[in-house]
DSSP file (Angstrom, degrees, kcal/mol; ACC not computed):
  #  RESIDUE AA STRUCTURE BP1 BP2  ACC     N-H-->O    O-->H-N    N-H-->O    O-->H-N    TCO  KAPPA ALPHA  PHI   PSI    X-CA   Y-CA   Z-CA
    1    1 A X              0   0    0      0, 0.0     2,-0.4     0, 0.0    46,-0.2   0.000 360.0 360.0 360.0 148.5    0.0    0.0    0.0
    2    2 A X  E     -A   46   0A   0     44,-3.8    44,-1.5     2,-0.0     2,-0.4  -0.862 360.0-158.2-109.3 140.4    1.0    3.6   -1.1
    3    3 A X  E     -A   45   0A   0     -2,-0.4     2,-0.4    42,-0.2    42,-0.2  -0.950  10.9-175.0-119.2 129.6    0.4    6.2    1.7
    4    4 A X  E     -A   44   0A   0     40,-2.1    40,-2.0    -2,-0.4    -2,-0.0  -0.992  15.2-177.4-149.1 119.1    0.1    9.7    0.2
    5    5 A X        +     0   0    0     -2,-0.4    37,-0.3    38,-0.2     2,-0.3  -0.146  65.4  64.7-108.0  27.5   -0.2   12.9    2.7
    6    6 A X  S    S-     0   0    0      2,-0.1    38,-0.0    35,-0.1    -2,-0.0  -0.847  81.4-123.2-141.4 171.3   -0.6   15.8   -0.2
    7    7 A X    >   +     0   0    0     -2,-0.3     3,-1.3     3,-0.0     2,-0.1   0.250  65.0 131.0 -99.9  -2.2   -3.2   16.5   -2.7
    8    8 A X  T 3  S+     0   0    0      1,-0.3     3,-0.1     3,-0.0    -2,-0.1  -0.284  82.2   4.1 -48.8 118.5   -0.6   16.3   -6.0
    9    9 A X  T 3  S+     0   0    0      1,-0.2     2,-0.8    -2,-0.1    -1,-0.3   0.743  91.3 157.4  79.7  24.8   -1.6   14.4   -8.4
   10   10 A X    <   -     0   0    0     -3,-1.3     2,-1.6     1,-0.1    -1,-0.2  -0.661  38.7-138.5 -88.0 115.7   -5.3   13.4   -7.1
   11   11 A X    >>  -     0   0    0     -2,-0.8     3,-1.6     1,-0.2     4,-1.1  -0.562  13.5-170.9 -79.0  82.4   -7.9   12.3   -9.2
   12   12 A X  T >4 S+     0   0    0     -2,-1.6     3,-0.7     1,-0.2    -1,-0.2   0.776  84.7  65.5 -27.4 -66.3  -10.9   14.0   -7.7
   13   13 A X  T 3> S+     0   0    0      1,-0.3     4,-0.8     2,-0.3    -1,-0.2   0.507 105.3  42.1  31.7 -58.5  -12.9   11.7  -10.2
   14   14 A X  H <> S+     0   0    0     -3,-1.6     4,-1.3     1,-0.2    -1,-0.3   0.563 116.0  47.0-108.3  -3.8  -11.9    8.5   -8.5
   15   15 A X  H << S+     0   0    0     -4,-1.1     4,-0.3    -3,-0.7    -2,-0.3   0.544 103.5  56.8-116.8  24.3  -12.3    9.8   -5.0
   16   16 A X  H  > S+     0   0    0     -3,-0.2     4,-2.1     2,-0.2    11,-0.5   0.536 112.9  51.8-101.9 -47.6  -15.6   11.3   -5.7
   17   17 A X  H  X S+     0   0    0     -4,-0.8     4,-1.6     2,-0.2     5,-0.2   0.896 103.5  51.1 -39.7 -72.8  -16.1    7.2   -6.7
   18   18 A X  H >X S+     0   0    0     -4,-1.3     3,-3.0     1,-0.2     4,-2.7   0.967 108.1  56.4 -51.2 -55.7  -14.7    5.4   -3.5
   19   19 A X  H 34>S+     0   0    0      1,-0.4     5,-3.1    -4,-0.3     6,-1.3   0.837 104.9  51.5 -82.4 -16.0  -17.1    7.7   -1.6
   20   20 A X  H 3<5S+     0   0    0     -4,-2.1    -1,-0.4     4,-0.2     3,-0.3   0.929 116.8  39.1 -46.5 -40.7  -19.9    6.4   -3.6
   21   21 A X  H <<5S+     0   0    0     -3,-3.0    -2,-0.2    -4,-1.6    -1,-0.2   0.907 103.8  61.9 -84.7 -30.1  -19.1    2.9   -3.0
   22   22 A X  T  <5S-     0   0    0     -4,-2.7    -1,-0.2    -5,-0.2    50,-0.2   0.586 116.1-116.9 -41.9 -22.1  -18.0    2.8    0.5
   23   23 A X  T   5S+     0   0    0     -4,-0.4    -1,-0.2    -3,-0.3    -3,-0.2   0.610  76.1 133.6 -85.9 116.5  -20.9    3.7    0.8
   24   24 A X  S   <S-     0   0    0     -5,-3.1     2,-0.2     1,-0.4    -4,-0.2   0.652  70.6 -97.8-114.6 -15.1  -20.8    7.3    2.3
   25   25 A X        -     0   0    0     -6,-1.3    -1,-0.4    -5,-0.1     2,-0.4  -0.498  60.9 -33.2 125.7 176.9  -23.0    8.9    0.1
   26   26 A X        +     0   0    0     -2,-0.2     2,-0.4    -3,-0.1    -9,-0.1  -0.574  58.9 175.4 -77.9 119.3  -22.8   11.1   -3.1
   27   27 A X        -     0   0    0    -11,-0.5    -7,-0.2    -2,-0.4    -8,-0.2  -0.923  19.5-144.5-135.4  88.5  -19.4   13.6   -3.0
   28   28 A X    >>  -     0   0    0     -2,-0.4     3,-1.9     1,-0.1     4,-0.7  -0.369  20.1-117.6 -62.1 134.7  -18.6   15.7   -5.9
   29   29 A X  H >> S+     0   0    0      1,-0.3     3,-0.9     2,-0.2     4,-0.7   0.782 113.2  55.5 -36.1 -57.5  -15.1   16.3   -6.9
   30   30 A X  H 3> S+     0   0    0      1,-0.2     4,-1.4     2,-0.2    -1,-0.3   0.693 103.6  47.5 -10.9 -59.3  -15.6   19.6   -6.4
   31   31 A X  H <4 S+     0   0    0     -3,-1.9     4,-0.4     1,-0.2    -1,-0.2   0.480 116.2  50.0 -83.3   2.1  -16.7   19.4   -3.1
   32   32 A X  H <X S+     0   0    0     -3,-0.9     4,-1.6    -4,-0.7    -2,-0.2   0.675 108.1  50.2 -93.5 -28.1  -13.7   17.0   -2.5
   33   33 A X  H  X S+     0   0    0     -4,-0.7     4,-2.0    -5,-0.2    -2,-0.2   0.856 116.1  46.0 -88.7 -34.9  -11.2   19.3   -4.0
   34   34 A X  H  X S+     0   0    0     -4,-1.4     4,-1.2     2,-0.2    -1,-0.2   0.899 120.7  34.3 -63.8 -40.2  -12.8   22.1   -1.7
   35   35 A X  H  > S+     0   0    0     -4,-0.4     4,-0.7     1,-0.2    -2,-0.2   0.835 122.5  46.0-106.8 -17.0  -12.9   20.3    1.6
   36   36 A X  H >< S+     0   0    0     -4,-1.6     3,-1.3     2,-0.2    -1,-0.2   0.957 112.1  53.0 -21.0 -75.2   -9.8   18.3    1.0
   37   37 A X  H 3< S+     0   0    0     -4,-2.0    -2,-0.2     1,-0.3    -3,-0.1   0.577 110.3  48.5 -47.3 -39.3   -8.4   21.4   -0.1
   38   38 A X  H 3< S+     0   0    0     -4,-1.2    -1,-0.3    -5,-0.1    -2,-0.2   0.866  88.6 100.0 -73.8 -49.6   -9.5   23.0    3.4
   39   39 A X    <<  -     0   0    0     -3,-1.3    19,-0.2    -4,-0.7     3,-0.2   0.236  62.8-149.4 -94.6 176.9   -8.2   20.3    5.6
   40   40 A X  S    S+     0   0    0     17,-1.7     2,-0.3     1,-0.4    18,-0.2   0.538  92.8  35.0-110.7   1.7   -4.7   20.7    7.7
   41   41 A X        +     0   0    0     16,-0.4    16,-1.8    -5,-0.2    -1,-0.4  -0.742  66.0 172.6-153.6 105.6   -4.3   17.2    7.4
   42   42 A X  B     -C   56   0B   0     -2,-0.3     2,-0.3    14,-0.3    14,-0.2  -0.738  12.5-159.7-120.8 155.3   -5.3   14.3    4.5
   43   43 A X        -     0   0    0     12,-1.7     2,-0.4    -2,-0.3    12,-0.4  -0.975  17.4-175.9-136.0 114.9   -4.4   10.0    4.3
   44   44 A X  E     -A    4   0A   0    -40,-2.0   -40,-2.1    -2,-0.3     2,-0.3  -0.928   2.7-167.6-100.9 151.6   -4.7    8.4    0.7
   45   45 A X  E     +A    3   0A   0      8,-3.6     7,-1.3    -2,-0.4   -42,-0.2  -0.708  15.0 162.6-155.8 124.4   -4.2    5.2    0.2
   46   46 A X  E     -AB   2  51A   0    -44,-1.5   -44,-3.8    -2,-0.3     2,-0.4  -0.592  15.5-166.7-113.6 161.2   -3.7    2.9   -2.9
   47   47 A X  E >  S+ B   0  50A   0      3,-3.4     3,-2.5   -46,-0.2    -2,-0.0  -0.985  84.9  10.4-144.3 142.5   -2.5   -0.4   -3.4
   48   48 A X  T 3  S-     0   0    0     -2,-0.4    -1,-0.2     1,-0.3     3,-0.1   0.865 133.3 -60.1  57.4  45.9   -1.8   -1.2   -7.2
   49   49 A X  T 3  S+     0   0    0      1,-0.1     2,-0.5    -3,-0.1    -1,-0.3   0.645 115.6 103.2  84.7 -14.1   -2.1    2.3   -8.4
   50   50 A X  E <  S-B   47   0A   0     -3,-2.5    -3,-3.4     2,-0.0     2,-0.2  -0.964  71.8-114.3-127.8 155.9   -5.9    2.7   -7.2
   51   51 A X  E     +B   46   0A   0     -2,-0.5    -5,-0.2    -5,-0.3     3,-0.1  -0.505  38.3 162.7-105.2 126.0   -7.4    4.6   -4.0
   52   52 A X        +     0   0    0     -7,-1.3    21,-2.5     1,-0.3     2,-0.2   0.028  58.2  31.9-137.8  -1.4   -8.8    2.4   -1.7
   53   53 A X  B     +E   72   0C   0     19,-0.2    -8,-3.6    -8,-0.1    -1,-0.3  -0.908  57.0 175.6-173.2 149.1   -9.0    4.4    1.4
   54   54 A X        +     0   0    0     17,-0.9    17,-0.5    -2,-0.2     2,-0.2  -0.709  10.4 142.4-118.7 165.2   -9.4    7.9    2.4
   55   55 A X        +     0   0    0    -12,-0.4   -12,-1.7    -2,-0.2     2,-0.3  -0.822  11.2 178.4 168.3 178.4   -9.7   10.4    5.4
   56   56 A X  E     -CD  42  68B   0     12,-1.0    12,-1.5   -14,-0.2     2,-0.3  -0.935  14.5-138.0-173.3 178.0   -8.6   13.9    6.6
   57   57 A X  E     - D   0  67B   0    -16,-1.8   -17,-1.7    -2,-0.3   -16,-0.4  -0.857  11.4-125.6-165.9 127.0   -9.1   16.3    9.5
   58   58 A X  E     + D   0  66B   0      8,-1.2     8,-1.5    -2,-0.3     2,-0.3  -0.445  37.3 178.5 -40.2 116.0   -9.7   19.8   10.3
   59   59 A X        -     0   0    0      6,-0.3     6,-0.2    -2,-0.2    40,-0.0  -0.976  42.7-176.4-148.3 151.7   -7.5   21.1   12.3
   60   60 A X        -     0   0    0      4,-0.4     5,-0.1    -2,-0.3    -1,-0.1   0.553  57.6-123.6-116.4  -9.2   -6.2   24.8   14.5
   61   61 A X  S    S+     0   0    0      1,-0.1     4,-0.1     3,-0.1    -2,-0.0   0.604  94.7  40.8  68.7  20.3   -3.0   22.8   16.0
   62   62 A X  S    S+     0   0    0      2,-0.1    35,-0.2    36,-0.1    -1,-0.1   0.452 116.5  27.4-157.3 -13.9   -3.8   23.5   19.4
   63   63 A X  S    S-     0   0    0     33,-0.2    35,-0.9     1,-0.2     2,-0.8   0.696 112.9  -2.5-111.6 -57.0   -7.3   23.3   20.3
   64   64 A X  E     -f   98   0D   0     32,-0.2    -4,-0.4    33,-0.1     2,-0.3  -0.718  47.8-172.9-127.5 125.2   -9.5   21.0   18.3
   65   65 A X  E     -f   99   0D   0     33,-2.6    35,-2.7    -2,-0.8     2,-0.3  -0.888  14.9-154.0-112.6 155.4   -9.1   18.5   14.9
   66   66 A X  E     -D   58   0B   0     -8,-1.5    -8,-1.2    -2,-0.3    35,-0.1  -0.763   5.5-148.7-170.2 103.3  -11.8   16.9   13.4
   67   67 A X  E     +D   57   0B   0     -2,-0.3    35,-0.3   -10,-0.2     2,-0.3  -0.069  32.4 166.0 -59.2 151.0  -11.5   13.9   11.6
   68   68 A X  E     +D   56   0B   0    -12,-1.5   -12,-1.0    33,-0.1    -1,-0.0  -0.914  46.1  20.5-178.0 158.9  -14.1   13.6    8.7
   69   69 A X        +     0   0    0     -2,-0.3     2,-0.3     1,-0.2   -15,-0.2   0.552  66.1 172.2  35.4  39.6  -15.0   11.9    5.9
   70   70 A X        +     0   0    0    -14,-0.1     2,-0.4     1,-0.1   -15,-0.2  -0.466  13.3 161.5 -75.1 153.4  -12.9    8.6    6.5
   71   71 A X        -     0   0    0    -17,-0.5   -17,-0.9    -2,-0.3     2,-0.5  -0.931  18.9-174.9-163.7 152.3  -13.7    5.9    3.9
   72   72 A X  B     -E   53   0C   0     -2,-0.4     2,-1.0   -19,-0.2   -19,-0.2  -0.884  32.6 -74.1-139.5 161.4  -12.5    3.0    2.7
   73   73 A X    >>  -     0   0    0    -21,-2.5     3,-2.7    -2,-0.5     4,-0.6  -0.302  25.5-134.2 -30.6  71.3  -13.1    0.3   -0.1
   74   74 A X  G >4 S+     0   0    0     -2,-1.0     3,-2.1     1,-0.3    -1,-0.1   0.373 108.9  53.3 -19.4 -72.5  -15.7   -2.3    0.1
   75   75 A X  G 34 S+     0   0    0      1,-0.3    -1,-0.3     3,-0.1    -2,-0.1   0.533 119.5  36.9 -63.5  -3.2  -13.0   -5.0   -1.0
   76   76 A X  G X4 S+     0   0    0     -3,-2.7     3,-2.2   -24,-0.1     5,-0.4   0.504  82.3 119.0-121.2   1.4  -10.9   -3.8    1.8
   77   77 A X  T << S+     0   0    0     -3,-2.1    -4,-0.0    -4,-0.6    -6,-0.0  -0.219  80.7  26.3 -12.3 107.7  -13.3   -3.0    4.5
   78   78 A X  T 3  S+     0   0    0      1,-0.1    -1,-0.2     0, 0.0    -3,-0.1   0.167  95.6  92.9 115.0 -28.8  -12.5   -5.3    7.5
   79   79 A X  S <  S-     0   0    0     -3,-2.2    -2,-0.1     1,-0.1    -1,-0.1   0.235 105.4 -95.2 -85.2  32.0   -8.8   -5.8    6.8
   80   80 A X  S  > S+     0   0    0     -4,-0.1     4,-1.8     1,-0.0     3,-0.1  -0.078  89.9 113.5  85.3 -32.7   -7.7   -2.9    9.0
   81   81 A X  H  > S+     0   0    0     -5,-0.4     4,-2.4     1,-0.2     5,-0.2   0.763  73.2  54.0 -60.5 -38.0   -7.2    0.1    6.9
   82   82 A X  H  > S+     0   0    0     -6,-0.3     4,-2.3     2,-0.2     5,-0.4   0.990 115.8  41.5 -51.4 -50.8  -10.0    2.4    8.2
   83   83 A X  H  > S+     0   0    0      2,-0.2     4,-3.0     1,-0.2    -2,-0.2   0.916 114.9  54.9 -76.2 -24.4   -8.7    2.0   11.7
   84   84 A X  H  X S+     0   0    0     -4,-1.8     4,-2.2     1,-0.2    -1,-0.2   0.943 111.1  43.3  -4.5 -88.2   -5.1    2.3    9.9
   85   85 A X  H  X S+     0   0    0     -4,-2.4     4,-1.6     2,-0.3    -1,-0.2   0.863 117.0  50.6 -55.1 -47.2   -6.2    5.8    8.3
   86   86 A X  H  X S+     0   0    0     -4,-2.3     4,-1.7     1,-0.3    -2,-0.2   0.942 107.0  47.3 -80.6 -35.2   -7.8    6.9   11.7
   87   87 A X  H  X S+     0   0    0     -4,-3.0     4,-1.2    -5,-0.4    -1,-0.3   0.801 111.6  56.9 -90.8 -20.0   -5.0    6.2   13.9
   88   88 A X  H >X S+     0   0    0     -4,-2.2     4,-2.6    -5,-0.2     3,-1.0   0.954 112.6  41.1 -31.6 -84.5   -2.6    8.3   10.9
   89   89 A X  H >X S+     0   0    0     -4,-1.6     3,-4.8     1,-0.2     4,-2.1   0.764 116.2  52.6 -45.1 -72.8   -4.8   11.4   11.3
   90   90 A X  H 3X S+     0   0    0     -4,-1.7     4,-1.4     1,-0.4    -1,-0.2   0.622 113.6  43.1 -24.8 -48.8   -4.9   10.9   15.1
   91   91 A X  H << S+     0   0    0     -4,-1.2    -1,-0.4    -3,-1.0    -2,-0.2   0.804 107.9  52.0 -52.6 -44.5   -1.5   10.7   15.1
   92   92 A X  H << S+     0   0    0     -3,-4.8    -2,-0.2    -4,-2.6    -1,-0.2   0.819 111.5  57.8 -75.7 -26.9   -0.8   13.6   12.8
   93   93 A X  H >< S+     0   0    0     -4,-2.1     3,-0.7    -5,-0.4    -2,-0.2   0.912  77.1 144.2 -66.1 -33.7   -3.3   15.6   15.4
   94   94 A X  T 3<  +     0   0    0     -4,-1.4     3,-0.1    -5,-0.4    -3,-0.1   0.497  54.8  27.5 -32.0 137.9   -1.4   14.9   18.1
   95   95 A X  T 3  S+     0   0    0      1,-0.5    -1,-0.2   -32,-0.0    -2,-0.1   0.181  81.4 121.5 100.1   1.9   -1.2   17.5   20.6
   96   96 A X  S <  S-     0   0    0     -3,-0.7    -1,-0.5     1,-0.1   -33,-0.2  -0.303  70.7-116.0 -70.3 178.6   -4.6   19.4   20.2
   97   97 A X  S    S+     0   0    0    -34,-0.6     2,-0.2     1,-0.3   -33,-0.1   0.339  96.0   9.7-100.5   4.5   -6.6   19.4   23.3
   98   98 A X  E     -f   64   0D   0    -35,-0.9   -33,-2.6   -36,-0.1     2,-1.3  -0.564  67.3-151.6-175.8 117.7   -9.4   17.4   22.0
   99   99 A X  E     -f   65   0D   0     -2,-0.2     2,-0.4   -35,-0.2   -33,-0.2  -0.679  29.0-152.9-105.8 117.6   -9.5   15.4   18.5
  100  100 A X        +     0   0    0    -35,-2.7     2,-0.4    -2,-1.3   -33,-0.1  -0.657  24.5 158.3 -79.9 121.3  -13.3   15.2   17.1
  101  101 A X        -     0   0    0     -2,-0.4     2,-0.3   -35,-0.1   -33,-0.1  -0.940  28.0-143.3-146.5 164.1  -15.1   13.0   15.1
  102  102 A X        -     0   0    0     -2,-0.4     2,-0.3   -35,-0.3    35,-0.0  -0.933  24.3-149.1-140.4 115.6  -19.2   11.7   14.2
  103  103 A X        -     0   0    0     -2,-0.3     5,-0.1     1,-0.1     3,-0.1  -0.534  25.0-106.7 -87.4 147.9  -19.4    8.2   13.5
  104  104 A X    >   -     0   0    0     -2,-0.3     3,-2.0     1,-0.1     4,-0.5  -0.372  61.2 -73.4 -57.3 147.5  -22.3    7.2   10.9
  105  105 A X  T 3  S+     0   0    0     30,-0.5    -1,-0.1     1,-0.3    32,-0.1  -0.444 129.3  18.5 -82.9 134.3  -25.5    5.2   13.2
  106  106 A X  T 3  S+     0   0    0     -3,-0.1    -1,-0.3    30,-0.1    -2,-0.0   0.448 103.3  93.3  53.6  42.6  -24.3    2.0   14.0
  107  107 A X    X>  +     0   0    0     -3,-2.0     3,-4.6     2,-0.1     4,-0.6   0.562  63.9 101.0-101.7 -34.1  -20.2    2.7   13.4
  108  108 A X  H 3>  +     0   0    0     -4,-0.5     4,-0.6     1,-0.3     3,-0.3   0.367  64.6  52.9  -7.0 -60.3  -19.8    3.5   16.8
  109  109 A X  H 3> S+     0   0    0      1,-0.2     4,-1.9     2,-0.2    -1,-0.3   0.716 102.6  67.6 -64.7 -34.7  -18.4    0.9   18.6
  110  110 A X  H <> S+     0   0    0     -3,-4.6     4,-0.9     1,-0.3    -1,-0.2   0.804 110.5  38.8 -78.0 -23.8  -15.6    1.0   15.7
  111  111 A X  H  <>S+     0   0    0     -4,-0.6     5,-2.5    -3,-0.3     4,-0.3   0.708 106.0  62.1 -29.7 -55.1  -14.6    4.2   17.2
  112  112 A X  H ><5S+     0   0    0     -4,-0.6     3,-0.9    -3,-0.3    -2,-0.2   0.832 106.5  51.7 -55.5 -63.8  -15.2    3.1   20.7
  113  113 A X  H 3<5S+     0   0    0     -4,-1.9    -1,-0.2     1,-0.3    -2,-0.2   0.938  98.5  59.1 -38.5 -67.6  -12.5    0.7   19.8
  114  114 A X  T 3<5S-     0   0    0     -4,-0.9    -1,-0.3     1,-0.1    -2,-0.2   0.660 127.6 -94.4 -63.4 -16.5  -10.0    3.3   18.4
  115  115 A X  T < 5S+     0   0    0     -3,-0.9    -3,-0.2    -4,-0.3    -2,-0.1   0.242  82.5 137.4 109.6  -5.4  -10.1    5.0   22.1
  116  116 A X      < -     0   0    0     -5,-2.5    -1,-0.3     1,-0.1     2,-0.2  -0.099  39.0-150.4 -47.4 175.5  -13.1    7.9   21.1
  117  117 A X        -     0   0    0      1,-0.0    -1,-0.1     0, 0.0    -6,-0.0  -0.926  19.1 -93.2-141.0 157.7  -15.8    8.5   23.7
  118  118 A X        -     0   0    0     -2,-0.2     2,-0.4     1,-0.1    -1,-0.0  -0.352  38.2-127.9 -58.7 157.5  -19.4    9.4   23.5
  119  119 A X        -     0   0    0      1,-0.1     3,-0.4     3,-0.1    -1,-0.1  -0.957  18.0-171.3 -83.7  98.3  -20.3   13.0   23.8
  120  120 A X  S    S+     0   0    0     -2,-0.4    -1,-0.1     1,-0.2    -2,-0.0   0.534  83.5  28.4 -88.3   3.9  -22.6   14.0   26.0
  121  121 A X  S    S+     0   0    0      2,-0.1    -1,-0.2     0, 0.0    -2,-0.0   0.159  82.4 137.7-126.1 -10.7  -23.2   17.4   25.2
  122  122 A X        -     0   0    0     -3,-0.4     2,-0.2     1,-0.0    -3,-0.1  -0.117  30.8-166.0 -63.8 147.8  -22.3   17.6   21.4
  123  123 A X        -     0   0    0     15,-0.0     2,-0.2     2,-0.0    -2,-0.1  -0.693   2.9-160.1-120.8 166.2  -24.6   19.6   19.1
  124  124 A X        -     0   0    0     -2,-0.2     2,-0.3     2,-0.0    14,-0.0  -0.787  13.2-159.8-142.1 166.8  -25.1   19.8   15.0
  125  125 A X        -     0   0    0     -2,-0.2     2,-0.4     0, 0.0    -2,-0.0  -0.693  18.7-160.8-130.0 175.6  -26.3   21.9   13.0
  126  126 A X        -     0   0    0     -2,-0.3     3,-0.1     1,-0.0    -2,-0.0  -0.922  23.7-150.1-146.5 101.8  -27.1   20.3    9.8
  127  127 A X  S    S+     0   0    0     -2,-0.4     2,-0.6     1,-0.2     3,-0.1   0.919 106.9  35.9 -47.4 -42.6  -27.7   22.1    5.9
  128  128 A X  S  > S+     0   0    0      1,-0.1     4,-1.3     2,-0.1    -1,-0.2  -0.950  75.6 162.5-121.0 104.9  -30.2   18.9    5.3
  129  129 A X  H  >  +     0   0    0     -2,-0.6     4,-0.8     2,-0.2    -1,-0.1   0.583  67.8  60.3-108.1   0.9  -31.7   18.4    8.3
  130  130 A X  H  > S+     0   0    0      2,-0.2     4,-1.3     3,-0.1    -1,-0.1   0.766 110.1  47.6 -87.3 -48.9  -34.5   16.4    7.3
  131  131 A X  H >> S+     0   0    0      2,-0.2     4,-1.4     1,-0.2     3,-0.9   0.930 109.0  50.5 -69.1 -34.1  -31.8   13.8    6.0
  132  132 A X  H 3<>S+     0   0    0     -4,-1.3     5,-1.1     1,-0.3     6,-0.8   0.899 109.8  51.7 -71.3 -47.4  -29.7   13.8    8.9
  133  133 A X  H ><5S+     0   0    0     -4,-0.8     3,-1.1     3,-0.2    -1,-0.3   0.893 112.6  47.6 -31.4 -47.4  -32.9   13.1   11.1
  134  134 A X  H <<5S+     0   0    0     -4,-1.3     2,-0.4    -3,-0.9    -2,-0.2   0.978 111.1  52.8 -78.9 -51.7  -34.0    9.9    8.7
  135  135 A X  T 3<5S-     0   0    0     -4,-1.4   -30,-0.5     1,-0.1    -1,-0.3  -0.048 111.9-115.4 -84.4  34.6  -30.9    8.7    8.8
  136  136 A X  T < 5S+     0   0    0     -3,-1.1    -3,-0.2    -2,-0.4    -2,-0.1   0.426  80.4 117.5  71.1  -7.1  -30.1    8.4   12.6
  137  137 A X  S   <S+     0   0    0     -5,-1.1     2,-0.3    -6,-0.2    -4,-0.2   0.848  85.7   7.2 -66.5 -42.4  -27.2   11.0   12.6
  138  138 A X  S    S-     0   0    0     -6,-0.8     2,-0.3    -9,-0.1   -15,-0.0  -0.764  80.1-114.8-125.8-178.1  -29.2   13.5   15.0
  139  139 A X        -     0   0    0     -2,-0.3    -6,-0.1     1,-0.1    -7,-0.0  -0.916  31.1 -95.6-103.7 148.9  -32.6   13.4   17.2
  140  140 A X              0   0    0     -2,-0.3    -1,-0.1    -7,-0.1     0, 0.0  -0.061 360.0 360.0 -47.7 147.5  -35.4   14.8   17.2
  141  141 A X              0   0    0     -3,-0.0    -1,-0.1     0, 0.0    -2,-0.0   0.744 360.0 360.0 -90.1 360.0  -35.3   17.6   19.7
């Protein structure tokens, strides 16, 4: 596996793709190139020349990072590489006072795992808030 920490040479196009399959939902290059583009910290990762795992994180390098959009391949799902990719960014956060993340309804535990904790106070706001309701992300208030 190739580990790639820059955006050079990224084929929006095929990582607009993985996040279709992974399945994380529909992510236009665009809006990958932007919020990529945005982040203080990005993990590709290919094995024979094709991207098979993703992830990045937001970050101010002393108070708070927040990991986002990790995803990884169907056909490598399960062998390690998401927690792989999580424990990279984590690593590359090191030293903030508090590294953040919102696992997808019923990812938790794989989180849980990595050393997160619940939140007990965290709040959203949401652009589509009707999908984030249907799909378990927030509750009703």
């Amino acid at each position: 596996m190739q580990w790639i920490d820059h955006l050079r040479d990224v084929d929006w196009d095929e990582l607009s793709a993985l996040y279709r399959i992974a399945p994380l939902g529909e992510k236009s290059p665009d809006y990958l190139r932007t919020a990529f583009g945005n982040s203080r910290y990005v993990a590709l990762v290919y094995a024979d020349g094709r991207l098979v795992g993703a992830g990045r994180a937001l970050a101010d390098r002393v108070d708070c990072a927040y990991l986002s959009d990790i995803a990884v391949h169907p056909q490598q799902q399960g062998t390690g590489l998401g927690k792989a990719i999580v424990e990279s960014l984590v690593r590359r956060a090191h030293g903030h006072r508090k590294i953040l993340l919102y696992a997808n309804p019923g990812k938790e535990g794989f989180y849980l795992r990595l050393g997160f904790k619940r939140m007990n106070t965290a709040m959203a706001m949401f652009a589509d808030e009707a999908a984030a309701l249907a799909t378990g992300v927030v509750a009703a208030s």
